[in-house]
Structures are given as C-alpha cells and as structure tokens.
C-alpha positions in Angstrom: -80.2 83.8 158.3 -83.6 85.5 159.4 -85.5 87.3 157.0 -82.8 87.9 154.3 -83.8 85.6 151.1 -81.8 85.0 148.6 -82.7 87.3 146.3 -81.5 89.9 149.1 -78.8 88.4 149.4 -77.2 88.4 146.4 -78.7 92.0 145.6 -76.3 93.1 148.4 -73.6 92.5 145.9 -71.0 91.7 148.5 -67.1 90.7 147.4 -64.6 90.1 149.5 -62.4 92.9 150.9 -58.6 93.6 150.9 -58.8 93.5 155.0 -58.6 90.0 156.7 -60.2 89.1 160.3 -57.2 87.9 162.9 -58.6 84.3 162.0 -57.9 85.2 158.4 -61.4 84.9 157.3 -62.4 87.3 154.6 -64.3 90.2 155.5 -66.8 90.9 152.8 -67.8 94.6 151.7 -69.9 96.9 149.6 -69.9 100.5 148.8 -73.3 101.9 148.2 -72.5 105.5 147.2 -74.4 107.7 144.9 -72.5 110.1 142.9 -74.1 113.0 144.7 -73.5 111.8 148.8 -73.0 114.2 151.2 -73.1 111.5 153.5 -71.3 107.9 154.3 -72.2 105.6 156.7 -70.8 102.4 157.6 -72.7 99.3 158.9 -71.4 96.3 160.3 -73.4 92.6 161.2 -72.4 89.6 162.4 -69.1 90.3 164.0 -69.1 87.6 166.4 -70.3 85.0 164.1 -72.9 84.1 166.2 -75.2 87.0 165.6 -77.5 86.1 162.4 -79.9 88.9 163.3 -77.1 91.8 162.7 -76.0 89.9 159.9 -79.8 90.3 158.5 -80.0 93.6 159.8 -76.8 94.8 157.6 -78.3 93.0 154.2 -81.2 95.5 154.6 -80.0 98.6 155.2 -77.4 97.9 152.4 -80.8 97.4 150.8 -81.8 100.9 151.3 -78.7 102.4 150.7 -79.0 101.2 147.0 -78.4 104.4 144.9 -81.5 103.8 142.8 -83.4 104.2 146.0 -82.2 107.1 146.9 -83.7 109.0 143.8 -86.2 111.4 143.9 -89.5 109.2 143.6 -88.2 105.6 144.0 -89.7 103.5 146.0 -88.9 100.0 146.8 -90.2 97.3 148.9 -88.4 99.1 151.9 -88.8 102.6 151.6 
C-alpha cells in the first residue's frame, strides 16, 4: 500500500467489525474517540478493493484522530 508502513499500520489498531461486505469479507474498524468529543467523523478507504491510495489515505487520518494527538500540546509526526 502507498505510504503506510507497517508501523502505521498496525498503530491503526484495526479489528474486524460485527458488519460483513455482500461478498462476506470482513469489514475492519476503529473508533478513535476521546472522552471529551464533540465531534465524530467517519472515514472510509478502499471500498472497491482496487483503491490502495484511499486505503492509505484512511490509515492516516485514523492517525490523527489518535486521542493522544488531540491533547493540548501534542504533536506527532502528522500534526
């Protein structure tokens, strides 16, 4: 996949989800929420299959949406 490394990848902490695609393939989630959200938002990649730049695309912003970025004076390698 372009531009997500391992490490990335396995920081997204993914597992698979209760919902199935019409193929029965697992869809895998994450919920990145920190206690004190106002907000949600939900992001989707590779829904085609065929798309590995979504698919990257969704492994960072679940990147940023990591609660301990979101603290007051975090900083990571994306913010």
């Amino acid at each position: 996949m372009p531009n997500v490394s391992r490490q990335l990848c396995e920081s997204a902490q993914l597992r698979p989800g209760t919902a199935r695609s019409v193929k029965g393939q697992v869809i895998w989630v994450r919920d990145a929420k920190p206690d004190n959200a106002s907000l949600r938002v939900l992001v989707v990649g590779a829904i085609h299959g065929d798309e590995p730049a979504s698919a990257a695309l969704a492994f960072h912003w679940i990147r940023l949406a990591d609660p301990p970025l979101l603290k007051p004076g975090a900083a990571g390698p994306y913010v």
